[in-house]
N, C-alpha and C positions, 0 to 999 in steps of 0.2 A: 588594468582590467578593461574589458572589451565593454561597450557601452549597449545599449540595448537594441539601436539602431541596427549596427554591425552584427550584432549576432540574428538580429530577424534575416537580413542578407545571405549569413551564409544558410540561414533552414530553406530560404527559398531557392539558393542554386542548389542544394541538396534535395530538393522537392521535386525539383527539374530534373535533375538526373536521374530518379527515381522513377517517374512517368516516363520517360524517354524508355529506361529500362522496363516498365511494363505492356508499351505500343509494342516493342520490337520482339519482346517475347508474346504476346497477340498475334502477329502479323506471323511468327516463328509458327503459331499452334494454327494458325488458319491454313499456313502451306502447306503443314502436315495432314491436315484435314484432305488437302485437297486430294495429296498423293495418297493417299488411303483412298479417298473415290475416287481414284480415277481406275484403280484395280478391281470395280465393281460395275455391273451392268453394262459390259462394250462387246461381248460376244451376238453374234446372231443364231437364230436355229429357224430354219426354213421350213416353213408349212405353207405351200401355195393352196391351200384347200381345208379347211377344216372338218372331220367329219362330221354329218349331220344326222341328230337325233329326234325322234317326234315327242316333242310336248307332251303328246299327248300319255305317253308311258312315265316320263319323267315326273310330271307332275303327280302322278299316283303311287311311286315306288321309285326304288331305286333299278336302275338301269346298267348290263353290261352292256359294255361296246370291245370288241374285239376288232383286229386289224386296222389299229389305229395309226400306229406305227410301220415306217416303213424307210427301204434305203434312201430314200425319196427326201427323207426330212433329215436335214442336214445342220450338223453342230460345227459352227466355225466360230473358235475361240479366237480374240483381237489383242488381251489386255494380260496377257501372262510373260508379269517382270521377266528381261532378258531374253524374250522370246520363246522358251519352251522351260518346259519342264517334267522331270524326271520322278517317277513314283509315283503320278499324282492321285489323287481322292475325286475322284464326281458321283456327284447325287443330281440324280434324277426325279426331280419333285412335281404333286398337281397341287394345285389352290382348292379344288375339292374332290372329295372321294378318296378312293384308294386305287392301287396298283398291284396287280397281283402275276407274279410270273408262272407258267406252267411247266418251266423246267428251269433247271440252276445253270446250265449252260446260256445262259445271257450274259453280252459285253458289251461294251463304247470299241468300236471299231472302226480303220482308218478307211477312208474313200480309198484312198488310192489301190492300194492292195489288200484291202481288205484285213488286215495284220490287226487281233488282238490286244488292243490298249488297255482295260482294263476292266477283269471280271466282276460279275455281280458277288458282293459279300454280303450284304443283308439287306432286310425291310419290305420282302414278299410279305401282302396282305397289308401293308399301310401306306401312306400315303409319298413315300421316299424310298426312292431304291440306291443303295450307294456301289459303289464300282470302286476297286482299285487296283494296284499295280506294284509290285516295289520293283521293276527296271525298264516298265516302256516307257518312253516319249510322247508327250502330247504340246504342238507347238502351234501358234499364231497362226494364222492364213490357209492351215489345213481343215478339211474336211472331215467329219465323224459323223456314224451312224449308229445308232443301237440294233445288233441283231443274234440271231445265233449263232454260235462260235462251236469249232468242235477240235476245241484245245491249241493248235496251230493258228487257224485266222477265223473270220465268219465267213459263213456261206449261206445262211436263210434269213427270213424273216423273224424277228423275236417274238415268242408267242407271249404276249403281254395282253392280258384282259383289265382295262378300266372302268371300275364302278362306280358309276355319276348317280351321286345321291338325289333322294326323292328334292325337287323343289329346285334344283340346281340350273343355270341357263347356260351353263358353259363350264368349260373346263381346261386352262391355263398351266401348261408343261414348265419347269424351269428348269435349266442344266447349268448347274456351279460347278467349276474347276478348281480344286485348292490342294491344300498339303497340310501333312503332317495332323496327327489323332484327331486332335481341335477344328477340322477341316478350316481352315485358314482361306477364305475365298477371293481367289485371284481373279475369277474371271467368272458372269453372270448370265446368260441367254435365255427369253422367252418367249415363247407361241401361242395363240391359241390352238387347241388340235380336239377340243369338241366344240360344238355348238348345238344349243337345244331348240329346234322351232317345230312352227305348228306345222303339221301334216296333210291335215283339212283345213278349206276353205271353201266359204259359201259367196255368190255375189246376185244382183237381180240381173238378171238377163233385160227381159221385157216388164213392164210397169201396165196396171190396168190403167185404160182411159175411156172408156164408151161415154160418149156423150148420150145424155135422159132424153128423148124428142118428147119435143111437142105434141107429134100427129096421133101418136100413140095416148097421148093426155099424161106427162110426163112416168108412165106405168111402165116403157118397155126402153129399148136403146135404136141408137139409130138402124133402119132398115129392120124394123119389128122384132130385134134382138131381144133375146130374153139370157144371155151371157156373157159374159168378159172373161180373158185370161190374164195373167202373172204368170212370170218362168225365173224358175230360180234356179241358178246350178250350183252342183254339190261338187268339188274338184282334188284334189291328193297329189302331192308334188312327192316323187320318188327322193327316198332319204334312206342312209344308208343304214340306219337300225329304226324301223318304223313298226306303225301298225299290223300284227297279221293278218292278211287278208283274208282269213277264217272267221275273223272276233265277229261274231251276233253286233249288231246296235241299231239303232233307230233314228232314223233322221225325222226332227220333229218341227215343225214349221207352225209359228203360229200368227195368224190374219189378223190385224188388227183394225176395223172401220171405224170412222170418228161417230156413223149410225147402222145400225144393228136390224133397223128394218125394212120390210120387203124384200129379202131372200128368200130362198125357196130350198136350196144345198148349195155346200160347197165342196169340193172335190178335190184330191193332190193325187197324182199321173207320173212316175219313174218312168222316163222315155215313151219306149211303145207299150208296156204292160197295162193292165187294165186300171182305171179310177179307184180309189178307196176313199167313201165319205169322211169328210171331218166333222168333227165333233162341235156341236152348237153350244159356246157360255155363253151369261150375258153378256160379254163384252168383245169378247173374240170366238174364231173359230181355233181347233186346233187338229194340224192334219201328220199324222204320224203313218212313216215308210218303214218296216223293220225287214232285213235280212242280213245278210253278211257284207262286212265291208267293202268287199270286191265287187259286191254286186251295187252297193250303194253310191259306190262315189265313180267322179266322173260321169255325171249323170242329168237329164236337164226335168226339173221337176214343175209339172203344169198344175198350177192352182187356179181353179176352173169355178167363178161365180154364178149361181142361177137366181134370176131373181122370178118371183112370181106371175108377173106380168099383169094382178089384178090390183097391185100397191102403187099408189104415187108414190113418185124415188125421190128420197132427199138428196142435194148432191150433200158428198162424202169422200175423203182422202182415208188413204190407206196404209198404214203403216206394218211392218214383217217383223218377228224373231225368228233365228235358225238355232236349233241346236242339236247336235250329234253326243245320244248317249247311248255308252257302250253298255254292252251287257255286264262282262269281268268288271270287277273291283280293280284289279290292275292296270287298268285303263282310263283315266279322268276323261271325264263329260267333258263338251268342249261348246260353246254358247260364241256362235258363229257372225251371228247377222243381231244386230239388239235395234228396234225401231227403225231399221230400212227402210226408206220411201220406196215403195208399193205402187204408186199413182192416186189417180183419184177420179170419181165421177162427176162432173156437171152438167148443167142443162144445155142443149143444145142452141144459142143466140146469145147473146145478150141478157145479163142476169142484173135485173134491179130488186133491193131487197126496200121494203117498205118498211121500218120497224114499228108507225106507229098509226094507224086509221081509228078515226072518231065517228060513230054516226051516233044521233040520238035526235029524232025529228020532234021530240017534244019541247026542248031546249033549243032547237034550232042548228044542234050540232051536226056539221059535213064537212067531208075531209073531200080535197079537188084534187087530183092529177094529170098534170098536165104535160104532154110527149107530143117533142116534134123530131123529125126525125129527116136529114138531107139525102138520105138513099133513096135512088129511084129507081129500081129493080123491079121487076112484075112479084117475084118471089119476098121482097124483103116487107121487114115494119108489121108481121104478121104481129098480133099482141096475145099470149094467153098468159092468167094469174093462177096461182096455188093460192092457196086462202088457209089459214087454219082456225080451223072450229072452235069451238070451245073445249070439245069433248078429247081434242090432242092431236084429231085425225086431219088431213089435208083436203081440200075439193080443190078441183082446175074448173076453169072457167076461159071460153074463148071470147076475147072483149075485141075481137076485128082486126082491121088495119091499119096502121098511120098511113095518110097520104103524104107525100114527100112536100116538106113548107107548109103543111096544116097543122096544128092543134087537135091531140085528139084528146077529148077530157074524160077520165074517168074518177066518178066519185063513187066515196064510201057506201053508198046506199045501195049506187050497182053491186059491188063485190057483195054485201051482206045477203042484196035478194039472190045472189048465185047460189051462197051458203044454203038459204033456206030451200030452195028447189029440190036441191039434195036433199033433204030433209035433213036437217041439220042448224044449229045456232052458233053466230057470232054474240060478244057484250058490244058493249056501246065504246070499246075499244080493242081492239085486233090489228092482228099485222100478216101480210101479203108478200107473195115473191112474183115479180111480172116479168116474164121472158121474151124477148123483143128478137126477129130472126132479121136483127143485125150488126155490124160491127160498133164498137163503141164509140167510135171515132166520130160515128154519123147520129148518134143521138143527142137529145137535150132533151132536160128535162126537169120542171119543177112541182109542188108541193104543199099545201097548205091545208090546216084546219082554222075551219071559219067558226064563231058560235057569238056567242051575244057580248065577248067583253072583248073581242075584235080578231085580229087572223095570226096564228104561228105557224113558222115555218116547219115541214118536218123535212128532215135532209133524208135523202135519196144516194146509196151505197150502191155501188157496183164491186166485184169482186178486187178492183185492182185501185180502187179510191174511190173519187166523187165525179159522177156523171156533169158535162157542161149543163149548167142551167143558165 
């Protein structure tokens, strides 16, 4: 009798044999795997150009495109076992939409001479058109077209219409080469041959910038301006199923300022034609162009600010929306430009914001500022402040000159009597804007509130950080 040792022995070389025999039927089913792909996806089909569709219809509806196809886009099978074969099956498929033919005289036909390989059998109106043959040739390294055939070989264009559904960005051709009912697929080729983009585009040309002057008591723009412009263009890239340049729509622009006061109108200008006011909200203006597309695009649109000339100007940045809506429902709006930088208005020098002045002479409270300034220009170190009231509204006030290397002090009690001249009220705390006509480089400048339990700093902001003090 075999002892227990001895028989664990032989289970294990019987164990061994058994794994050996399941690796090499693995490694059997992976080569198979392989040679089955390798019979898949090695064909090319030539599209140096995709057609292009506008967005702008696609995304509202579905879309024909015609003349999509052509002898141009070329089927060259790589992967068909034994190098050719006879009888074969092609289906002509898209990734979306359908495919619809306008006559049954469609085939798969050779470059070279043009010779009928295989006609259309079915799948007008869906998304697969199949083709076959039971005795031509279709082999490795040749050339094939889809066109129209007239029984003997092709001689035109196949009149093939594809309908790229609503929502869709594109549209992905595939041509499989196979055999036998089960279409059995030897060989795999794919293109893109539509593409869906936008048609319009909006961009800023020019940005408003007028600097607020001084001379003016910050009311008007430099050289006693009372306007600024923005230029936006409206542009349309030619595509080969687009927009028609009949459609009604409206190019609508809307102005967005970070402040809302001291305008007077605002104005939007298509080229040379005449101004059409925009519409005043609280927070934006909105300026709307309607005619036909044709007339609409390619076009440079002046958005034209007036200010009153009797307001102190806040400065203010400016931000844009574009948006082109069509009139037709078959047409999707199209929201061009969203918070575009615009530009912006500031004061003309040097911009110090003061955010916090104390006066209260019963308390003993006064606020000191003090500016020195190394420009020695006849023209520079002019000083005037904006002051704001109590009531919301701004006074300017001209508080002189720095001399270059001198201290020029200005305290809270001055600004407050400027306020009051105006007839107008400061509290016993207020904040001031001081505009100095010169570069930042050349000023310094410090800050304090003095009162009975001793002095605090107040820090001094310029628009790009902290002034040297």
């Amino acid at each position: 009798m075999e002892s227990l040792k001895e028989k664990n022995k032989k289970n294990a070389r019987r164990l061994g044999m058994s794994k050996k025999r399941m690796v090499g039927l693995a490694l059997g089913t992976v080569g198979l795997m392989g040679l089955v792909y390798s019979y898949v996806q090695a064909g090319s089909f030539n599209v140096s150009s995709p057609k292009k569709v506008a967005k702008e219809r696609v995304e509202a509806a579905a879309v024909n495109a015609t003349n999509v196809i052509s002898n141009t886009n070329t089927y060259r099978p790589s992967d068909i076992p034994l190098g050719s074969l006879t009888g074969p099956t092609i289906s002509v498929s898209v990734d979306n939409g359908k495919i619809y033919a306008g006559e049954n005289n469609i085939a798969i036909c050779k470059v070279d001479d043009n010779a009928t390989i295989a006609t259309l059998q079915s799948g007008n109106g869906t998304n697969q058109l199949v083709f076959s043959s039971a005795s031509a040739t279709i082999s490795n390294g040749a050339n094939y077209w889809i066109g129209g055939h007239n029984d003997t070989h092709c001689n035109r264009t196949a009149d093939l219409t594809f309908e790229i559904p609503r929502g869709a960005s594109s549209v992905t051709l595939t041509i499989k080469t196979g055999v036998g009912a089960t279409q059995q697929v030897l060989d795999t080729a794919s293109a893109q041959i539509i593409s869906v983009v936008p048609q319009f585009y909006a961009s800023v040309k020019d940005k408003f910038g007028a600097k607020i002057d001084y001379a003016s008591e910050f009311k008007k723009f430099e050289n006693n301006a009372t306007f600024d412009k923005g230029l936006i263009n409206l542009n349309a890239t030619s595509l080969d199923v687009s927009v028609p340049g009949s459609t009604s729509a409206t190019f609508s622009v809307t102005l967005k300022p970070t402040d809302m006061s001291g305008f007077s109108y605002v104005t939007i200008k298509r080229g040379s034609s005449s101004p059409d006011n925009c519409t005043k909200l609280t927070d934006r203006f909105v300026c709307n162009e309607t005619n036909i597309v044709s007339n609409l695009e390619n076009k440079e649109y002046t958005i034209n600010a007036t200010v009153t000339g009797t307001d102190v100007l806040a400065e203010r940045s400016f931000k844009v929306d574009a948006l082109l809506d069509f009139a037709p429902s078959s047409i999707a709006d199209q929201t061009l430009l969203t918070n575009a930088d615009l530009g912006e208005w500031n004061y003309k020098g040097m911009t110090i914001y003061v955010p916090l002045i104390g006066v209260n002479p019963a308390t003993g409270r006064e606020t000191y500022i003090k500016l020195q300034s190394k420009d020695t220009s006849p023209a520079g170190n002019k000083v005037r402040a904006i002051i704001l009231a109590s009531d919301g509204s701004l006074v300017t006030a001209d508080l002189g000159q720095i001399t270059a290397g001198q201290p020029l002090t200005i305290t809270g009690s001055d600004l407050a009597a400027r306020v009051q001249a105006a007839g107008k009220t400061v509290g016993d705390s207020f904040a001031a804007v001081l505009i100095v006509t010169t570069a930042e480089e050349n000023l310094f400048g410090y800050a304090n509130i003095v009162d009975s339990s001793g002095a605090k700093r107040v820090p001094l902001k310029v628009r790009t950080g902290n002034i040297v003090e």
